[in-house]
C-alpha positions as CSV (number, residue, x, y, z in Angstrom):
1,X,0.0,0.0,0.0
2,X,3.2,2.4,-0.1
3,X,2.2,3.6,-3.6
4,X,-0.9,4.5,-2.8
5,X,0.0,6.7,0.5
6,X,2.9,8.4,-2.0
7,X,-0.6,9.1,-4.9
8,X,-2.2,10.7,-1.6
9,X,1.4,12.7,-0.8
10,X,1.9,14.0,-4.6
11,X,-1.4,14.4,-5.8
12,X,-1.9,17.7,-4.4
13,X,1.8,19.4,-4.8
14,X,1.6,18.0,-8.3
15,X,-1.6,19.2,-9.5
16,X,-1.0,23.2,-8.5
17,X,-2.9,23.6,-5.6
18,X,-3.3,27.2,-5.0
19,X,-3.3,28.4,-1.6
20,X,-6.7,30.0,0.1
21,X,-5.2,33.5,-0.3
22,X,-6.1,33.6,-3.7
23,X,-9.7,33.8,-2.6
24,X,-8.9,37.2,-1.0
25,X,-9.6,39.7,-3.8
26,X,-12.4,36.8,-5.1
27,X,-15.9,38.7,-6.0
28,X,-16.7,36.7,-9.2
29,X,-13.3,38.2,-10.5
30,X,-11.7,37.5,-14.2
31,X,-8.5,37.4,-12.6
32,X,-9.2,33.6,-11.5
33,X,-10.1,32.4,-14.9
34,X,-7.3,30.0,-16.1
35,X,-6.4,30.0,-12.9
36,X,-6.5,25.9,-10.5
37,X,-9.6,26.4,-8.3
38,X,-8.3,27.7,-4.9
39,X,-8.4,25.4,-2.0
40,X,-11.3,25.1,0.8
41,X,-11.4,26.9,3.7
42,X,-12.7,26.0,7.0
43,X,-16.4,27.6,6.9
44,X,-17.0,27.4,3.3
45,X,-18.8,24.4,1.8
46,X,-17.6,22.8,-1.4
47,X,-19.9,20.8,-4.0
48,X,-17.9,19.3,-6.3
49,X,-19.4,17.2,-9.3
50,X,-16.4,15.6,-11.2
51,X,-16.6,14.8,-14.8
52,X,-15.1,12.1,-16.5
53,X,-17.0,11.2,-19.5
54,X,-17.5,7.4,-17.1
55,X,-20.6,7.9,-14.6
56,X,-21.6,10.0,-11.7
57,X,-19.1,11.3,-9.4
58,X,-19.1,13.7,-6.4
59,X,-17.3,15.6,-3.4
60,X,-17.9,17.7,-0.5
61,X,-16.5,19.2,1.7
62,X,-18.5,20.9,4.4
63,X,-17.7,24.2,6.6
64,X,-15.9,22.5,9.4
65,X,-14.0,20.2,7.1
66,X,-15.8,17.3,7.4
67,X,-15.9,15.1,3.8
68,X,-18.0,13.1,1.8
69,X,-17.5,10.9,-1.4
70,X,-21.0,10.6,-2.7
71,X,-20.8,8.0,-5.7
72,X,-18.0,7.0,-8.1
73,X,-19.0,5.7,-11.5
74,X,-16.7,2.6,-13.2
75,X,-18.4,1.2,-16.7
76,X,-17.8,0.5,-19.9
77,X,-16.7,2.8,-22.5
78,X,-17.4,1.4,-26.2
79,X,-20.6,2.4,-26.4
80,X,-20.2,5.0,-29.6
81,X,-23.6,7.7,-27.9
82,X,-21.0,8.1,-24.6
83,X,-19.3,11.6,-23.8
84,X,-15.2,11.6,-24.1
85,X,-13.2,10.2,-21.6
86,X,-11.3,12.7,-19.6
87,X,-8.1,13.2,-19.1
88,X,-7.6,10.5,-20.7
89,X,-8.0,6.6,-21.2
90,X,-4.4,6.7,-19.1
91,X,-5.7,5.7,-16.3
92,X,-9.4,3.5,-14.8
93,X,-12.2,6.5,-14.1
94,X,-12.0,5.6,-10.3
95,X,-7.9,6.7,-10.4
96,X,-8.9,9.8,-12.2
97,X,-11.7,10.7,-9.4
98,X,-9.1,9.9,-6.1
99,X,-6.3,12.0,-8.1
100,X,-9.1,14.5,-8.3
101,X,-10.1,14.2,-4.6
102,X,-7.1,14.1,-3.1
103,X,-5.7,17.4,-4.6
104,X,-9.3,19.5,-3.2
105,X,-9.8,17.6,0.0
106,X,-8.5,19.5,3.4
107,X,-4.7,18.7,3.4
108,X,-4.7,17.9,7.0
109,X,-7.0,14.9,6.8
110,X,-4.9,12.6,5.4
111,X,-6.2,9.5,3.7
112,X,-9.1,10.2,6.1
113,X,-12.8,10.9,4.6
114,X,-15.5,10.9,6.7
115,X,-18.3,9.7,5.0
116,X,-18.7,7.4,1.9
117,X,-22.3,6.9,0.6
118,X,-23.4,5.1,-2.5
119,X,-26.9,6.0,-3.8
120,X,-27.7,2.8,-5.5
121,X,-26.6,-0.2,-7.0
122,X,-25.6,0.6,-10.8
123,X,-22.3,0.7,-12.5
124,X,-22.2,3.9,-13.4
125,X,-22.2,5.2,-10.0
126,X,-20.4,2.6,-7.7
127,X,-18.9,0.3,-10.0
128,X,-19.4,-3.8,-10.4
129,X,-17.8,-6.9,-10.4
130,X,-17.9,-7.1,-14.2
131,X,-15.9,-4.4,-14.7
132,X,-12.6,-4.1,-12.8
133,X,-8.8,-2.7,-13.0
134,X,-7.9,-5.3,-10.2
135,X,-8.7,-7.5,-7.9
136,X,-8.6,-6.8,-4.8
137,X,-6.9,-10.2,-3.7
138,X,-6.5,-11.3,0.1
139,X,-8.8,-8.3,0.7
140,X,-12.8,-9.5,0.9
141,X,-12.4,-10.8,-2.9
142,X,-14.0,-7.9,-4.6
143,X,-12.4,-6.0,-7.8
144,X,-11.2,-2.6,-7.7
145,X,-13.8,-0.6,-9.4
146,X,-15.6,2.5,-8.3
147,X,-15.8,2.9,-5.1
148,X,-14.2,-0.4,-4.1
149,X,-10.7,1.1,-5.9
150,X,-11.7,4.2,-3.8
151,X,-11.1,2.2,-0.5
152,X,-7.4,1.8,-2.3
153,X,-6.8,5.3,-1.5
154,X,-9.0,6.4,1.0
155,X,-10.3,5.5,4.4
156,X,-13.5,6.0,5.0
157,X,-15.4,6.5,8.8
158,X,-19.1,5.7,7.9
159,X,-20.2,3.8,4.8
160,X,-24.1,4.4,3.6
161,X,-26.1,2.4,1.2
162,X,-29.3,1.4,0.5
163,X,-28.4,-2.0,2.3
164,X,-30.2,-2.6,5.6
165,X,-31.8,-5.8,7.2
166,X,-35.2,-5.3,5.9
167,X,-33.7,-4.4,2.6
168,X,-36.1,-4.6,-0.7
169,X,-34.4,-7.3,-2.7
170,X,-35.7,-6.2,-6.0
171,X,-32.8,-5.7,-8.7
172,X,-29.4,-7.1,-6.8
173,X,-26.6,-7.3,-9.1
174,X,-23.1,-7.2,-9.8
175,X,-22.9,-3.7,-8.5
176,X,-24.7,-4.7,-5.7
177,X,-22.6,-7.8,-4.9
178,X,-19.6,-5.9,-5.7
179,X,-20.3,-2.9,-3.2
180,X,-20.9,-5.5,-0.4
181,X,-18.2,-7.9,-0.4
182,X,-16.2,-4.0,-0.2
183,X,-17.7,-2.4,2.7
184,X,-18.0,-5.8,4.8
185,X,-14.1,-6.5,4.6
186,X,-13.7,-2.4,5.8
187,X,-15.8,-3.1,8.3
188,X,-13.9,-6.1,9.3
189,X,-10.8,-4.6,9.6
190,X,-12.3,-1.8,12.1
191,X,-11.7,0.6,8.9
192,X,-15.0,2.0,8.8
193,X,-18.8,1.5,10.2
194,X,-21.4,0.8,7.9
195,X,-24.8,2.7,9.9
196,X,-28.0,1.7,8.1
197,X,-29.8,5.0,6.3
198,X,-32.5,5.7,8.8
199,X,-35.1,7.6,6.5
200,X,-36.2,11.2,8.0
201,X,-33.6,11.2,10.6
202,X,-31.8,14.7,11.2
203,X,-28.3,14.7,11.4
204,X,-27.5,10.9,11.9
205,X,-24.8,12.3,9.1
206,X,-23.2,15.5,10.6
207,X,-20.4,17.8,10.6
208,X,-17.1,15.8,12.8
209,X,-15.0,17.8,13.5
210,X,-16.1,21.4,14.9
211,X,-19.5,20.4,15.1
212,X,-20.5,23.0,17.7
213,X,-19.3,25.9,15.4
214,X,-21.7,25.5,12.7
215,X,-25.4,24.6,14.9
216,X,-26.9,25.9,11.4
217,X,-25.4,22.9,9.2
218,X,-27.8,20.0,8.7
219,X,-28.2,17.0,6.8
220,X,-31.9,15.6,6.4
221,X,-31.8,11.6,5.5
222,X,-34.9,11.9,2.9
223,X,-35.4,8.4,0.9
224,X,-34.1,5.3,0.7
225,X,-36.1,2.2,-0.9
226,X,-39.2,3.7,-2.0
227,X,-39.3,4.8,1.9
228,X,-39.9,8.8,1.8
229,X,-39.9,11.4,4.3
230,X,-43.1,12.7,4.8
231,X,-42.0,15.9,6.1
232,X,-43.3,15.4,10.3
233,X,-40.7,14.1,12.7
234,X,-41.0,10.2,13.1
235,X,-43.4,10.1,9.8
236,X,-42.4,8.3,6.5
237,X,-44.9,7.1,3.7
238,X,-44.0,3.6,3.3
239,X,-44.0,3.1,-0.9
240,X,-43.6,-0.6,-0.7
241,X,-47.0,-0.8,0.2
242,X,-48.3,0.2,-2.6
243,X,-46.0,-0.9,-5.4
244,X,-45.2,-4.8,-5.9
245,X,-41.8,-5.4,-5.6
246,X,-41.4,-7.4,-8.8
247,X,-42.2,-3.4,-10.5
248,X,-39.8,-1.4,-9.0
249,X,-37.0,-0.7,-10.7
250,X,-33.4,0.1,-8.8
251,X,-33.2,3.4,-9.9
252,X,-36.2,4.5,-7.6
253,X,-34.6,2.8,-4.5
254,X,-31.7,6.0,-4.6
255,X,-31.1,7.3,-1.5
256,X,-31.8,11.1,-1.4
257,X,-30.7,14.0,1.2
258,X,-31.3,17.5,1.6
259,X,-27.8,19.7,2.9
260,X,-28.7,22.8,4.2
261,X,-25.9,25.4,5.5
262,X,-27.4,28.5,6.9
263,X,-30.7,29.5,3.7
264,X,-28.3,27.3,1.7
265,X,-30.5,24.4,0.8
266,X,-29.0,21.7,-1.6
267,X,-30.5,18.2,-3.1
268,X,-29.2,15.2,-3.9
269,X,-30.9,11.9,-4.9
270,X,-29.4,9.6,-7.3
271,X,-31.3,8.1,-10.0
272,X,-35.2,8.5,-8.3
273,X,-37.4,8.8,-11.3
274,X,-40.6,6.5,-13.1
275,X,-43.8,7.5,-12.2
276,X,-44.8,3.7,-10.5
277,X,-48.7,2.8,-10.7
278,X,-50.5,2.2,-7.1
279,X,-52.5,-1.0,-7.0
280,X,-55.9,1.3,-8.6
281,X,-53.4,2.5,-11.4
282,X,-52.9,5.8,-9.7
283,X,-49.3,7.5,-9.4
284,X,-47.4,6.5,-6.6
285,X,-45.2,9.9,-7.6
286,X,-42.0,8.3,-6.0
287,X,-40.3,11.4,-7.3
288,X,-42.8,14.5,-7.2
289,X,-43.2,12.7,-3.1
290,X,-39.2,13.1,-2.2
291,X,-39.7,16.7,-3.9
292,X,-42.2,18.1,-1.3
293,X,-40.0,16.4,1.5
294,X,-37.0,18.4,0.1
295,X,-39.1,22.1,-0.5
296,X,-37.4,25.0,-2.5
297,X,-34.0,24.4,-2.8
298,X,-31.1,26.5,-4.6
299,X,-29.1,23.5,-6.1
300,X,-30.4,20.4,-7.2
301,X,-28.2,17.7,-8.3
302,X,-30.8,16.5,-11.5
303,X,-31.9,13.3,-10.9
304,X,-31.6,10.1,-13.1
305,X,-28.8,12.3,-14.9
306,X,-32.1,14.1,-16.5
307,X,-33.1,11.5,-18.6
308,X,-36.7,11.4,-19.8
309,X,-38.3,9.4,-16.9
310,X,-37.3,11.2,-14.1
311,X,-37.4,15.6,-13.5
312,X,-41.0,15.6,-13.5
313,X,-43.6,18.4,-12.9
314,X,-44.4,17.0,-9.3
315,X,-40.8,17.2,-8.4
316,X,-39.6,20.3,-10.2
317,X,-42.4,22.3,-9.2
318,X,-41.4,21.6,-5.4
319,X,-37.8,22.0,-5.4
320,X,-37.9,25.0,-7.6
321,X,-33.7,25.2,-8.0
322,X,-32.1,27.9,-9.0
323,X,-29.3,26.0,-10.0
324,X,-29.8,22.2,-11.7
325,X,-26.4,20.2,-11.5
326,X,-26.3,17.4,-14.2
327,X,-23.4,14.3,-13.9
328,X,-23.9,13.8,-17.9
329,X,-22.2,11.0,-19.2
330,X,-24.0,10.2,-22.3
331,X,-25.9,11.7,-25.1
332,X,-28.9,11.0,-24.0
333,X,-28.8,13.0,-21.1
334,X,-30.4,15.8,-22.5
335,X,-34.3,15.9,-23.0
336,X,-36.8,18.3,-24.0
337,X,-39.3,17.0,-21.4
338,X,-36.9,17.5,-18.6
339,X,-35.5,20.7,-19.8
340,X,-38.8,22.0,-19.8
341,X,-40.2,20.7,-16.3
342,X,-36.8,22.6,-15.1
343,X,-37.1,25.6,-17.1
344,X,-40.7,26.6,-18.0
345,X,-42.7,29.6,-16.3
346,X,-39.1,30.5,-14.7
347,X,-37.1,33.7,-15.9
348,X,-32.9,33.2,-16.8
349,X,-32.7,35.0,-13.3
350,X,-34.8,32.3,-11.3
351,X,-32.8,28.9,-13.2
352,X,-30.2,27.8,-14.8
353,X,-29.5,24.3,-16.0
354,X,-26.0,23.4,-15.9
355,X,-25.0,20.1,-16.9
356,X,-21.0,18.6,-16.8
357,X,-21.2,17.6,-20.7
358,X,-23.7,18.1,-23.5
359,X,-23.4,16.3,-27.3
360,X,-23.4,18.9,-29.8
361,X,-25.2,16.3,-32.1
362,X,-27.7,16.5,-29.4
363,X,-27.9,20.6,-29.2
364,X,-28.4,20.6,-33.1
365,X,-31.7,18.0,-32.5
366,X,-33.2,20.1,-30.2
367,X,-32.1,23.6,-31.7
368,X,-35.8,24.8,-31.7
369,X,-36.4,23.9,-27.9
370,X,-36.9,27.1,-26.0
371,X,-35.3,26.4,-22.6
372,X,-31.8,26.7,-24.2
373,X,-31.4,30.1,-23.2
374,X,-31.4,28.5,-19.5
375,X,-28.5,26.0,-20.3
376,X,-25.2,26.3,-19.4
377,X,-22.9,23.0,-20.0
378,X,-19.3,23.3,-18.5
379,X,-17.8,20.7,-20.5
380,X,-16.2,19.5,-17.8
381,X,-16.3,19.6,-14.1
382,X,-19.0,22.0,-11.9
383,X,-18.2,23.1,-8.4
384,X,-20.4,24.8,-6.0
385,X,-18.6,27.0,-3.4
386,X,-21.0,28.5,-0.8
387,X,-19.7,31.2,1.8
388,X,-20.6,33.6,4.2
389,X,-22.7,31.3,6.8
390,X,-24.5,29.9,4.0
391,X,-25.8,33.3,2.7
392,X,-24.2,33.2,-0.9
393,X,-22.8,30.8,-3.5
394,X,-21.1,30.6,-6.6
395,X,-20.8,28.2,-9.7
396,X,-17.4,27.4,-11.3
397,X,-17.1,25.4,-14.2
398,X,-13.8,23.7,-14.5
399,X,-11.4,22.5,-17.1
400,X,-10.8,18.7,-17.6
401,X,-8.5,17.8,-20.0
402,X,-6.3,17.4,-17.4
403,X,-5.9,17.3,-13.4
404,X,-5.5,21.0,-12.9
405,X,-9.0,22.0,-12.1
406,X,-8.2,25.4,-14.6
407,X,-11.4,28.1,-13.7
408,X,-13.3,28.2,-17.0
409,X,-16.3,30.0,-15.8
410,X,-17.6,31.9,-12.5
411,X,-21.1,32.4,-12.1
412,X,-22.0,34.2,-9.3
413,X,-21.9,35.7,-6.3
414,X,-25.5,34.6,-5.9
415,X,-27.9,35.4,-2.6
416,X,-29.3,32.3,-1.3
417,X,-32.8,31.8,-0.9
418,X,-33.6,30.4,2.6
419,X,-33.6,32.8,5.6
């Protein structure tokens, strides 16, 4: 494992970190463009979504310092449709997103990250056993891909997944199998825990490390398993009594959270979408449901990458984002239903759709939409830096063709929409 402590030791000095005094004269200045994104510091939250042409991918790091890896994508490549792999086929996607971790995460934590949490069992967002770089020999006989390779890099203190005794057994794979055989040897070896997701519970993920300094940082546990907060302390609507099990498909089972820093409210919720008949062929509204759980929020990670099933009226209409955060991957990530459910009866001031990659075949198809004035693709990486207490926030879009993290863009400062 003395390779993979020197990655951790090199990664940052290598990649041009830039110390946090380069934020000092930062007011949504041009002088940071083409500039390496400047490092965290301790009350700021970071929301990083990490392109790399593979799956979804993401980062945070929240005021006190405390981290999360949420997701990291390992799949197949040769499908022709798929976005360009980036930096390069050099290295497996998983590499590419510790290298990318390890230079933005707090120096001072070490291999150390707090939380891990995988929002469900596909490929494309924890990896399989169909797919590896390695194999993980001696070591719980799993391969290293996705988050399994992460564990190469990384210690983790809490592991979350769907996974829980009275689990829904619905669509176990690879991925799922995979996943498993990973977090049980780290919890084996005293590496990490593995908490089940206790649907509504407040806080059961929270800050660790100056906990008492930041009383407005909370983390609401929303969904997991077609199980969704129904808004009242102790209350969830149980969906698995109304939808047969032998229906549901694994994208719906995603676990979902709202992140709220002072106003700052922010959603995540892997790949909930399909609109899943009740038992009188009414909508169970799995998605428009976890919506009104969440409220008005001012970025929403999209969910279901915003393919056509999922980004519904129900939900968009509750969350009402001012900012929608898409981890594209392939061309068809990019629909005129869903554009439209984020966009329509909203001004350019009130939304803007940003997703990490868009096909310009795919732009040219849908060149008479009218939501493209809304659309801002970074082609490559989007990062969410929110400051003062929680009170504003602004949107860089990063280069990718290499492990620099070069400012392309800043959007922003904007006022955040909570009080």
């Amino acid at each position: 494992m003395g390779s993979r402590r020197d990655f951790l030791k090199t990664s940052a000095a290598a990649l041009g970190a830039c110390g946090v005094g380069a934020w000092a004269a930062h007011g949504g200045a041009e002088e940071l463009i083409g500039q390496t994104l400047p490092d965290w510091r301790e009350g700021e939250m970071f929301l990083h979504f990490i392109y790399n042409g593979i799956g979804e991918n993401m980062f945070y790091v929240f005021p006190d310092g405390t981290t999360m890896l949420l997701d990291t994508g390992e799949r197949t490549t040769d499908q022709e449709e798929n976005f360009p792999i980036l930096p390069n086929k050099s290295r497996s996607a998983s590499e590419w997103i510790a290298r990318y971790v390890a230079a933005v995460k707090p120096q001072d934590s070490g291999r150390s990250i707090d939380y891990m949490m995988l929002s469900h069992y596909h490929l494309d967002h924890g990896g399989s056993g169909k797919y590896p770089s390695a194999r993980a020999d001696g070591r719980g006989d799993y391969v290293l891909s996705g988050l399994a390779n992460m564990g190469e890099f990384f210690d983790f203190g809490a592991i979350y997944d769907r996974g829980n005794p009275d689990q829904p057994k619905f669509e176990l794979s690879g991925a799922y199998e995979n996943f498993t055989k990973f977090a049980e040897w780290k919890v084996s070896q005293g590496v990490s825990t593995r908490p089940g997701f206790v649907v509504g519970a407040l806080d059961q993920i929270h800050l660790t490390k100056k906990p008492d300094s930041y009383p407005d940082f909370h983390i609401r546990n929303l969904a997991a398993n077609i199980v969704v907060w129904s808004g009242k302390e102790g209350e969830n609507d149980d969906l698995r009594l109304l939808i047969p099990e032998a229906n549901v498909f694994e994208n719906a089972l995603s676990l979902a959270i709202l992140i709220s820093y002072g106003p700052f409210k922010y959603f995540t919720g892997g790949d909930i979408s399909d609109d899943y008949k009740d038992p009188q062929g009414g909508s169970a509204n799995i998605e428009g449901r976890v919506g009104t759980a969440a409220g008005e929020v001012d970025v929403c990670k999209t969910n279901h990458h915003t393919y056509k099933d999922a980004m519904r009226r129900e939900f968009t209409s509750a969350v009402r984002a001012r900012f929608y955060i898409t981890n594209a991957w392939t061309y068809r990530h990019l629909c005129d239903n869903t554009m439209t459910n984020m966009t329509e009866g909203r001004s350019v001031d009130e939304t803007t759709v940003c997703p990490t990659w868009v096909a310009p075949k795919r732009l040219a198809e849908l060149a008479g939409c009218s939501w493209h004035e809304y659309l801002q693709p970074a082609y490559g990486h989007v990062v969410v830096r929110v400051i003062d207490g929680g009170r504003r926030y602004f949107v860089y879009h990063l280069d990718a063709t290499d492990d620099r993290r070069r400012i392309k863009r800043i959007l922003g400062p904007f006022e955040s929409k909570g009080k």
